[in-house]
C-alpha positions in Angstrom: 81.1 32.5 -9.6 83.8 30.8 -8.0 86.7 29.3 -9.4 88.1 26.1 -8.8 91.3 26.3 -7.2 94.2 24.6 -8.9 97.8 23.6 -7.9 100.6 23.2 -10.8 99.7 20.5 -13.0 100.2 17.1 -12.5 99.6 14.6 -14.6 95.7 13.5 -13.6 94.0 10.1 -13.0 92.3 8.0 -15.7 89.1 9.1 -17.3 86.0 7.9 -16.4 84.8 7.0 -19.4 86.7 3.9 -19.7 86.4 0.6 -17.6 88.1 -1.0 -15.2 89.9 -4.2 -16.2 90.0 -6.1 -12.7 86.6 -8.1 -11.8 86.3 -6.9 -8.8 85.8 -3.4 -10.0 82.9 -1.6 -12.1 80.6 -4.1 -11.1 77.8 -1.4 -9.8 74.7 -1.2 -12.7 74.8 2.7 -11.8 71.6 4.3 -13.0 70.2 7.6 -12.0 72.4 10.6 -12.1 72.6 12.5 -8.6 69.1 14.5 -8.9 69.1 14.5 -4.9 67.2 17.3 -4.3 64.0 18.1 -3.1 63.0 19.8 -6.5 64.1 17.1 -8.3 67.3 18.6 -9.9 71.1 17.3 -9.8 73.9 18.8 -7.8 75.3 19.8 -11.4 71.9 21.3 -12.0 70.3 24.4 -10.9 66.4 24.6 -9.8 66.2 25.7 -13.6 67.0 22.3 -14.8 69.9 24.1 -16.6 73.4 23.1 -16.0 75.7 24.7 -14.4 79.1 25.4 -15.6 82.0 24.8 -13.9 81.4 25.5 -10.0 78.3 26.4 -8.3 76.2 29.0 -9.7 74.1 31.3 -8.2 70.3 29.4 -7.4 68.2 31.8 -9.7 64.6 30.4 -8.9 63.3 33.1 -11.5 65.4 31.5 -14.7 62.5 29.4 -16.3 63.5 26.2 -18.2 64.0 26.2 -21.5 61.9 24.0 -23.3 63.5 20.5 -24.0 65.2 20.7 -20.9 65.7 17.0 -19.5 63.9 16.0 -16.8 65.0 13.9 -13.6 62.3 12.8 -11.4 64.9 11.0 -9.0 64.2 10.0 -5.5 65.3 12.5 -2.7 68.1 11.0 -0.3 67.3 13.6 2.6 63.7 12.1 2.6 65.9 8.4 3.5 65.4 8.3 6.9 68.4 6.4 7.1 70.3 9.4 5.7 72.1 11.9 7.7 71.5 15.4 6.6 74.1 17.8 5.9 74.8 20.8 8.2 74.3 24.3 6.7 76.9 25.9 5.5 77.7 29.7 5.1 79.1 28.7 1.7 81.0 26.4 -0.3 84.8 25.8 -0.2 86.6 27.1 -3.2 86.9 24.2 -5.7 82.9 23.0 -5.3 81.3 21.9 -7.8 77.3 22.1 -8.0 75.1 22.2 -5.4 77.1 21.6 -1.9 74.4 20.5 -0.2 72.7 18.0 -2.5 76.5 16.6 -3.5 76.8 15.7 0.3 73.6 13.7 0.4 74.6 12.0 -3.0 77.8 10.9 -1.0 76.2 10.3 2.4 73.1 8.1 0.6 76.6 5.7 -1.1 74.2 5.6 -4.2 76.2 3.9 -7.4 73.9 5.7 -9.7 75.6 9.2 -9.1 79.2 7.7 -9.9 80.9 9.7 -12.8 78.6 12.8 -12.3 80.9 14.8 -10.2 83.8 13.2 -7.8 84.5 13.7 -3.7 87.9 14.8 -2.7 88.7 14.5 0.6 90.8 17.8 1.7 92.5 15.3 4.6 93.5 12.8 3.2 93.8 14.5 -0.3 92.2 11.1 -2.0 89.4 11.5 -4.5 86.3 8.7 -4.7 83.3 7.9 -6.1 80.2 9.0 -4.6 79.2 5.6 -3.8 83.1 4.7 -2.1 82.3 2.3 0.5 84.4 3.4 3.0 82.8 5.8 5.9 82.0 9.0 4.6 84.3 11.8 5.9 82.6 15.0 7.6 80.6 17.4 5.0 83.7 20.2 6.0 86.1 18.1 4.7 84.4 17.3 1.2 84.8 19.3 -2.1 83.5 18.1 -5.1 84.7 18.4 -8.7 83.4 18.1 -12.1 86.2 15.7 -13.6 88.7 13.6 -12.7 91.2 15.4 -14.4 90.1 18.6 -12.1 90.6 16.9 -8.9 94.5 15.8 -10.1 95.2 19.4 -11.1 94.2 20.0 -7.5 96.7 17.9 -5.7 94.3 15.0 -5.0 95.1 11.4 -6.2 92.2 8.5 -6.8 91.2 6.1 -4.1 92.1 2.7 -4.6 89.1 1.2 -2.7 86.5 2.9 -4.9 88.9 3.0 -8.5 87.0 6.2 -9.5 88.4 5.9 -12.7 86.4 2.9 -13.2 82.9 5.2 -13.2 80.6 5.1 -16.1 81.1 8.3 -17.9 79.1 11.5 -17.5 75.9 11.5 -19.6 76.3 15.3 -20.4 78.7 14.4 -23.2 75.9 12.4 -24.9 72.9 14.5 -25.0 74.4 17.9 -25.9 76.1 19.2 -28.8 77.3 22.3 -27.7 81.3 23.1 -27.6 82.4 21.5 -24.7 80.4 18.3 -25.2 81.8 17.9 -28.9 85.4 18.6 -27.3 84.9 15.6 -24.9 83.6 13.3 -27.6 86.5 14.1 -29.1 89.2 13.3 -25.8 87.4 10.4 -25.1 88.5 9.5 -29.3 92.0 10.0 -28.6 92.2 13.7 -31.1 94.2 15.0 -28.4 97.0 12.3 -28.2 96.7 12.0 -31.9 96.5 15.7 -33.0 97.3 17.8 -30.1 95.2 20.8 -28.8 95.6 22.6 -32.0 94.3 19.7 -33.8 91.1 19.5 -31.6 90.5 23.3 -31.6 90.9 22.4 -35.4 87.9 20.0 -35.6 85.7 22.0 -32.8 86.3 25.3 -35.7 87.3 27.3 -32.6 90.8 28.8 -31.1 92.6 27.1 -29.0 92.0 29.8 -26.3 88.3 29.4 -26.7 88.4 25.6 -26.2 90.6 25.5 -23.2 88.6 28.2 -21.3 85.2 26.5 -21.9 86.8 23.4 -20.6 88.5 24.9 -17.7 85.1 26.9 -16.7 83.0 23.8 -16.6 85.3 20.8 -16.4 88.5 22.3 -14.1 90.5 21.5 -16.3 91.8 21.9 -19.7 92.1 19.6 -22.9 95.6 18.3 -21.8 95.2 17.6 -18.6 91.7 15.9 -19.8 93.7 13.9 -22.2 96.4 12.7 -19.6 93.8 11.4 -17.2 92.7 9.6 -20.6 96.3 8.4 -21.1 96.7 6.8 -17.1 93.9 4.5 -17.7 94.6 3.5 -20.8 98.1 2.8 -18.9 96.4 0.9 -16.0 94.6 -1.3 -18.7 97.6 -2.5 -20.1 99.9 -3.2 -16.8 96.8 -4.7 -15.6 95.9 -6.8 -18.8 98.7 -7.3 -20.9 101.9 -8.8 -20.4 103.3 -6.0 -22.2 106.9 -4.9 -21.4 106.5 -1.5 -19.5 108.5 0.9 -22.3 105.6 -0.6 -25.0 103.1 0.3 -22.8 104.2 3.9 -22.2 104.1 5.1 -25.5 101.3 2.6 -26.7 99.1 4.3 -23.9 100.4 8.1 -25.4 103.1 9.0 -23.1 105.9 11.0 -25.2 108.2 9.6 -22.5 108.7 6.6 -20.1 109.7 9.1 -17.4 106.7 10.8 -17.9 104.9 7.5 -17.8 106.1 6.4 -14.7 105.6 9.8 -12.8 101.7 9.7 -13.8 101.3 6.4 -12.7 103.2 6.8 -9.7 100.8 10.4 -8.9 97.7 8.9 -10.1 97.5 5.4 -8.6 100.0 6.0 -5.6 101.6 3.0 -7.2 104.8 2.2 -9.3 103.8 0.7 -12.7 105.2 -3.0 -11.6 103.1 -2.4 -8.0 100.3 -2.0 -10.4 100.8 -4.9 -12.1 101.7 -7.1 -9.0 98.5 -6.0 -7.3 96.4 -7.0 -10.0 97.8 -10.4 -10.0 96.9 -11.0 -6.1 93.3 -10.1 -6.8 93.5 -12.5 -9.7 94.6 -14.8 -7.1 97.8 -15.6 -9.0 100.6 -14.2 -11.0 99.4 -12.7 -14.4 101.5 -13.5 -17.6 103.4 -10.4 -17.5 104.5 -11.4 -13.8 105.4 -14.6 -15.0 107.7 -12.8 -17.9 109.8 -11.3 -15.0 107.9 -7.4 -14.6 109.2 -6.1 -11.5 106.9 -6.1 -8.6 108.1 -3.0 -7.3 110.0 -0.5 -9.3 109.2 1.3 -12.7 110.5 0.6 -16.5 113.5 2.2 -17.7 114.6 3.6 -20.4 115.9 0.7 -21.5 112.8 -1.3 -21.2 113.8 -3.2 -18.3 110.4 -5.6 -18.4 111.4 -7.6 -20.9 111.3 -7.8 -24.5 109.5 -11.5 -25.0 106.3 -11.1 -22.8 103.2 -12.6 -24.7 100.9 -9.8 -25.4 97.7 -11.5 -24.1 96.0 -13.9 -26.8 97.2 -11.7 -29.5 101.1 -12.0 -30.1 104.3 -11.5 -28.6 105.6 -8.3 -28.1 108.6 -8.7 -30.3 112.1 -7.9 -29.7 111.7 -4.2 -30.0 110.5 -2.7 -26.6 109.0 0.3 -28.7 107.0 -1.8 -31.3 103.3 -1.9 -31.0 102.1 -5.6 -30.6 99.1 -7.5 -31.1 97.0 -7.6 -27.8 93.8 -9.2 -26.3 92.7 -7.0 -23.5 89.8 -7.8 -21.0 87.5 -5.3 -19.1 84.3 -4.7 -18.1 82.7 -1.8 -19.4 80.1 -0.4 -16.7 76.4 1.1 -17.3 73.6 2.9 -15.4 70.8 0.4 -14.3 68.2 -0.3 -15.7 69.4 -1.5 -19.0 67.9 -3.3 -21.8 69.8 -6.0 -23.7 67.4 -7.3 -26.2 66.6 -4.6 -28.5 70.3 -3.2 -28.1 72.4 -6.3 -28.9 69.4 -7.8 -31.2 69.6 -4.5 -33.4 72.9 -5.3 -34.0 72.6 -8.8 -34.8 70.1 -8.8 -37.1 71.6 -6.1 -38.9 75.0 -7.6 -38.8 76.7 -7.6 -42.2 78.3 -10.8 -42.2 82.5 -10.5 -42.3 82.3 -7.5 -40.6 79.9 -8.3 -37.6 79.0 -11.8 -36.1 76.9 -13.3 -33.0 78.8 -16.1 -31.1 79.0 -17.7 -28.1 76.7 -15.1 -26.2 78.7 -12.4 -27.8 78.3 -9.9 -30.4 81.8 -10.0 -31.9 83.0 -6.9 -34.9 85.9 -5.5 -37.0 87.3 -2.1 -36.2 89.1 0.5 -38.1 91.2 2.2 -35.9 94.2 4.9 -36.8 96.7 3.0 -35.7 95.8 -0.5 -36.6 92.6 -2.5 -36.5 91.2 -4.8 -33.8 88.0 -7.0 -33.6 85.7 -6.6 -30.2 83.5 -9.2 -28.9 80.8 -7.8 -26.3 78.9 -9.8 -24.2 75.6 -8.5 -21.8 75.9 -9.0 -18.4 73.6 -8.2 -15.5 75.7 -5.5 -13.9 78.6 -5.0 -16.8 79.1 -5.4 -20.3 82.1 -8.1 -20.5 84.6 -6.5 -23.7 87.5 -8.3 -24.9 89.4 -6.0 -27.7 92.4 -7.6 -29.9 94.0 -4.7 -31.1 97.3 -4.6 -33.6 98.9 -1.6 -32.1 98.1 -1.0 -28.6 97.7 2.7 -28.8 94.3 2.3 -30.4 92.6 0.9 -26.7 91.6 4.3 -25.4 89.4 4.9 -28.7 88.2 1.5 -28.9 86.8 1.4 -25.8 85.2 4.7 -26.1 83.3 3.9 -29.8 82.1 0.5 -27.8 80.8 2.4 -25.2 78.8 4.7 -27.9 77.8 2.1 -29.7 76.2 0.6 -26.4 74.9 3.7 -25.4 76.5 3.0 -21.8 76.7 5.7 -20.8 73.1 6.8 -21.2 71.1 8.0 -18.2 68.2 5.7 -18.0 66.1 6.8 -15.1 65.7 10.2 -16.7 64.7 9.1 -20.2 62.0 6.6 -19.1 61.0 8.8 -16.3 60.3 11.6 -18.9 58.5 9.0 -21.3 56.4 6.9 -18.5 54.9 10.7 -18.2 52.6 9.8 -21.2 50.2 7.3 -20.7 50.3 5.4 -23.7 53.7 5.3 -23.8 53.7 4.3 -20.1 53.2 0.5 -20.1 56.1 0.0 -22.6 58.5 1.4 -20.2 57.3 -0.1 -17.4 57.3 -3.7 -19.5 61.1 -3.2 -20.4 63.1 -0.2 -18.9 66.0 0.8 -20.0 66.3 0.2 -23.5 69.4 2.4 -25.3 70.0 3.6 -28.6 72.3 0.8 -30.7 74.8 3.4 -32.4 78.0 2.7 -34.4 81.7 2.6 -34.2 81.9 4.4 -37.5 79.9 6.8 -38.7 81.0 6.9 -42.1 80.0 3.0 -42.6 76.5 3.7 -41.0 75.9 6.5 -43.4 76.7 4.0 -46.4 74.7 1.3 -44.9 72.0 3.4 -44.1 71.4 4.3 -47.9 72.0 0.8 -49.0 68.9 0.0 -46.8 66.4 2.6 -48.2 62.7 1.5 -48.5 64.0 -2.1 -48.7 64.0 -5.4 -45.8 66.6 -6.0 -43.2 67.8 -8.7 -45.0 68.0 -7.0 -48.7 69.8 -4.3 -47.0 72.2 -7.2 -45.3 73.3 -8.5 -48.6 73.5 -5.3 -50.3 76.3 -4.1 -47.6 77.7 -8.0 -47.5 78.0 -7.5 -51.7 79.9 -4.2 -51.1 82.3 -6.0 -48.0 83.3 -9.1 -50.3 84.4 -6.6 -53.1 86.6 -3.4 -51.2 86.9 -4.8 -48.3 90.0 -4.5 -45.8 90.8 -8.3 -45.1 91.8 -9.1 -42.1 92.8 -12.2 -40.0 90.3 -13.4 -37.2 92.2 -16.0 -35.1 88.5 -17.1 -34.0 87.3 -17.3 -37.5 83.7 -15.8 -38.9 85.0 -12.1 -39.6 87.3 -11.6 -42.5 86.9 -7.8 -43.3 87.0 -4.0 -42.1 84.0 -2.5 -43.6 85.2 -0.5 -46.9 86.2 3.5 -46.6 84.9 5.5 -48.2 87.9 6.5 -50.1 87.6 2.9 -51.2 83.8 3.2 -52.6 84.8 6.7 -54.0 85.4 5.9 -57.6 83.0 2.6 -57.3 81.6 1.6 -61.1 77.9 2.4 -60.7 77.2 -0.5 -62.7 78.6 -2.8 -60.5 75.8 -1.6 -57.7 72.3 -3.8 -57.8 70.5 -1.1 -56.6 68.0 1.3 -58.4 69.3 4.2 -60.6 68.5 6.7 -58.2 70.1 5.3 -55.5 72.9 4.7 -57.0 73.1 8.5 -57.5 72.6 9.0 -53.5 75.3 6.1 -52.7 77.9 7.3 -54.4 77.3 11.1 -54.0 77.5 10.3 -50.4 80.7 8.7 -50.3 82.8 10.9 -52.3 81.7 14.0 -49.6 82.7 11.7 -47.0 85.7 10.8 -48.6 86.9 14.6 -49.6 85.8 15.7 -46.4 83.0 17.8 -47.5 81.0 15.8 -45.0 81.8 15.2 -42.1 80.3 12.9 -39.5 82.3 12.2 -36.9 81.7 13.3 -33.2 83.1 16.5 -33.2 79.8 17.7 -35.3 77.2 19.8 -34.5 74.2 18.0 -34.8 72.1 20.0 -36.9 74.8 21.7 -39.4 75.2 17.8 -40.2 71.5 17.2 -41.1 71.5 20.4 -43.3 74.6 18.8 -45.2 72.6 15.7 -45.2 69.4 16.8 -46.7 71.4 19.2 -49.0 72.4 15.5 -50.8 70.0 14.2 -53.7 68.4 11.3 -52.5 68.1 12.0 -48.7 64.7 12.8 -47.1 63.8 13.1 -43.7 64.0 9.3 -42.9 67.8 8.7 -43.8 68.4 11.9 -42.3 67.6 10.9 -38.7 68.4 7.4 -38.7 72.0 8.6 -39.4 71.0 11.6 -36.9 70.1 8.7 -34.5 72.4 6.0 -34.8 75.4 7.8 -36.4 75.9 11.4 -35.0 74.1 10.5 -31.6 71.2 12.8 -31.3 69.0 11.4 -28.5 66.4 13.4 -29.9 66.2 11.9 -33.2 62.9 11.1 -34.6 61.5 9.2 -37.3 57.7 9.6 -38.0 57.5 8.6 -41.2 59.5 5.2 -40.2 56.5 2.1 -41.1 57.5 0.1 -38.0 57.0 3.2 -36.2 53.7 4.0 -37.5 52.1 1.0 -37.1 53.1 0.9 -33.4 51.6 4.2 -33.5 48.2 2.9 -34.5 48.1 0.5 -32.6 48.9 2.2 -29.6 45.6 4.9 -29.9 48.7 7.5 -31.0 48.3 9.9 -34.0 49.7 7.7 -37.1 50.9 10.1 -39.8 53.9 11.5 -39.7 52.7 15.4 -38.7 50.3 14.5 -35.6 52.6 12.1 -34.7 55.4 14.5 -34.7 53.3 17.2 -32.6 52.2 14.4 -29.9 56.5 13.3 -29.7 56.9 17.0 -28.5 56.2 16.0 -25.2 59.0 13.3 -25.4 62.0 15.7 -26.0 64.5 15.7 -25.8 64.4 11.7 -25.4 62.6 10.7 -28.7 65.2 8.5 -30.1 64.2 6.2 -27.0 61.1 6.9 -27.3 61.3 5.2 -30.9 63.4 2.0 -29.3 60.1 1.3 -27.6 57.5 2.0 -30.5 59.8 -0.6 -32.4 59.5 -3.2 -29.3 55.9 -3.6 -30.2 56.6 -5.6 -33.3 57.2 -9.5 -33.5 61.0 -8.8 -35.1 64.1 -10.1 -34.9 65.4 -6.7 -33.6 63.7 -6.9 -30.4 65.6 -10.0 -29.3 67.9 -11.0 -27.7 70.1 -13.4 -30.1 70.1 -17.5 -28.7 
């Protein structure tokens, strides 16, 4: 298999995982990923179905797919008469990534819905893009295409600044597996690396570091800190571009050890001086942002003196204070993009009608929640658009953005594949209709994984509501407080180091699940269990079941919601059984169960539209 080929390392452009701040960006609804050829698999993909790590593999036709394998069922672009075909080649350029010859089509077709599947670098003009860049495409012997953004910086190439790659949806790979490289990217999107180093991510993943960085390297291109420096650059971009932050408080508030090292990435990644990036946002605003009206240089970089200032306001949140270094409050502005289609009734009105109230709130077209962060806390409001999801984050210490915008984007399930799961689920023809009624509906998740847990026992075989004022009971008491400048949230959802050595009594909830409540919390709070995103999916259901009080129900809603299995299933679920029925599907949980089969390894979606068939409050969107 061949390698990709790498220069030293630089310092690599922003992930794709988070958004771009500037309206003019991330405004594409991407959908499909780039399943372009004539067998209906992805350039990433083999004719197998399987995925391919790192560079191209060898086609082996004879390989049969293993069973859950997703399936695609995407539209062809060489069948587009209106798309050139590429010319045969003897082989692939060193650095390829997938299928050559589908890739080329994917970027000849200018499709948005392959964005953040694999990137194009241009070996003349050593620019990477998106697949969908609007510009002319350059000749098929001038592409090479690469599995991460990070991969195509280690390789000499800088981002376009038509296209801002870095402003793709993230790669749905990193959602539906749970293997080690998918648990390692869950975890660089969550900052571990910044936070904890390598070490501390091999740690979590319970392998060496070795281990880690060669499964990275083999299907990424690169490794876990050049992953986590692509990371860092956009976080960097969001603040210059967002914040009137002085320059030396965005460097280490984005993760740089360094404000050297922070100007160099910027200056590799984006072609652009920190102030340039700053001064170029405020002409597309059409007129100078705060931080150019604080005095930010339009042309040079910070020094190690801070030389942007120390009394910039920090967005809606604060001032930045009169040392450069200090993290500031901050109210940041992006859109966060999606593949098309996508659903916004059962999504945002699942969270709404679930909201506990202090913690979570629905206003002004916006569903608006605390966050725990490691650094500080901040309160999100997220509000559905057509082609974007509008995010406005007010965060106490800066350095918590790049993990805030990655927990909204799970709890949104943006970065989802949509095409794929309803393509697999229109296959059965009772299920069919629903899809065709309303496609695109995602998975609501959480930002915290511990607090869904809790919540999720709390509402054991009782209403929405009951289970609203149980978790509202447990806010008022051990609650964080916090202050919302807006008003309507007042707390962080209690840890649960905080609910560890709760007085049983105190609970108005049944004897028994008392028992389950509060054995739960104490494993999450000693670390016994864990739930976070680093965990494999299954070992974390065996912990679960292993705890008195938790039967197959509790299991995979936490499965579903918490750990992100998009296979999660919940036969035995009442809303789900009567839909069921009423549906001519098998009704009790075992036939139900062997019919689902077929739905793999998309049955969590498969029970967002079973619920839709109900007249509940979950299935709209909030007025």
């Amino acid at each position: 298999m061949p390698t990709v080929t790498r220069t030293a390392p630089r310092d690599p452009e922003a992930t794709a995982a988070t958004a771009a701040a500037d309206p003019s960006e991330a405004t594409e609804a991407p959908g499909a990923h780039p399943a372009t050829g004539s067998d209906g698999t992805h350039p990433a993909t083999g004719s197998d179905g399987t995925r391919r790590p790192g560079n191209a593999a060898a086609h082996r036709p004879d390989r049969p797919r293993p069973a859950g394998t997703r399936r695609t069922g995407r539209p062809d672009p060489a069948q587009d008469p209106a798309t050139p075909a590429a010319p045969a080649r003897a082989a692939a350029p060193a650095g390829t990534y997938g299928d050559f010859e589908r890739c080329v089509r994917a970027v000849q077709s200018k499709d948005a819905r392959f964005d953040g599947w694999f990137f194009t670098a241009v070996l003349t003009t050593r620019i990477y893009c998106r697949p969908s860049c609007p510009v002319v495409p350059p000749k098929p012997e001038n592409m090479s295409f690469y599995p991460s953004a990070a991969a195509c910086q280690q390789a000499g190439f800088r981002a376009c600044k038509r296209c801002r790659p870095d402003s793709s949806p993230g790669s749905p790979e990193w959602n539906q597996r749970a293997d080690l490289v998918a648990r390692a990217m869950r975890l660089i999107g969550d900052g571990i690396v910044d936070r904890e180093g390598v070490p501390g991510l091999a740690t979590r993943l319970g392998y060496s570091t070795r281990q880690v960085e060669r499964q990275l390297l083999a299907e990424l291109g690169a490794g876990p800190l050049a992953l986590a420096r692509a990371q860092r650059a956009q976080t960097a971009r969001l603040l210059i571009e967002t914040t009137a932050l002085p320059m030396a408080q965005i460097a280490f508030g984005a993760g740089f050890s360094s404000i050297r090292t922070f100007n160099d990435t910027v200056r590799e990644v984006f072609a652009l001086a920190p102030g340039e990036l700053r001064a170029r946002a405020a002409k597309r605003s059409g007129g100078r942002t705060a931080a150019a009206a604080a005095g930010a240089g339009a042309k040079g970089s910070v020094g190690v003196g801070g030389a942007a200032g120390t009394s910039a306001t920090a967005g809606v949140g604060g001032t930045a204070g009169t040392d450069a270094f200090a993290p500031a409050p901050a109210t940041i502005s992006l859109r966060l993009p999606f593949r098309a289609p996508l659903n916004p009734d059962n999504l945002f009105g699942h969270l709404v009608a679930t909201a506990v109230p202090g913690v979570e709130e629905w206003r002004d077209g916006a569903y608006r929640r605390t966050l725990r962060l490691p650094y500080g806390h901040g309160i999100v409001a997220l509000t559905p658009h057509p082609d974007h999801i509008g995010c406005r984050l007010t965060l106490t210490d800066p350095r918590d953005l790049t993990l805030a915008i990655s927990r909204c984007r799970r709890l949104l399930d943006l970065d989802a594949d949509p095409v794929a799961v309803d393509g697999q689920l229109a296959d059965d023809p009772l299920l069919a209709p629903l899809v065709a009624k309303a496609p695109g509906r995602r998975v609501p998740r959480t930002v915290d994984e511990a607090e869904f847990a809790v919540r999720a026992v709390l509402g054991q075989q009782v209403s929405t509501a009951a289970a609203r004022t149980h978790a509202a009971r447990l806010v008022t008491a051990h609650g964080e407080p916090i202050d919302d400048p807006e008003g309507g949230l007042t707390h962080l959802f209690p840890a649960p180091e905080a609910l560890a050595d709760l007085d049983p009594e105190s609970l108005a909830l049944p004897r028994s699940r008392r028992t389950t409540l509060l054995t739960l919390v104490r494993h999450l709070a000693d670390g016994t269990l864990q739930l976070g995103v680093e965990n494999d999916w299954e070992r974390a259901r065996a912990q679960l079941t292993a705890l008195p009080g938790f039967g197959p129900w509790t299991t995979e809603v936490i499965a579903m919601r918490a750990l992100g299995d998009p296979d999660a299933f919940l036969p035995s679920d009442l809303g789900i059984r009567r839909a069921a029925q009423a549906l001519g599907l098998p009704h009790t949980p075992a036939a139900l169960t062997a019919r689902a089969a077929a739905w793999r390894p998309w049955r969590a979606y498969a029970v967002q539209y079973l619920w839709a068939t109900e007249d509940h409050a979950i299935n709209y969107l909030p007025q």
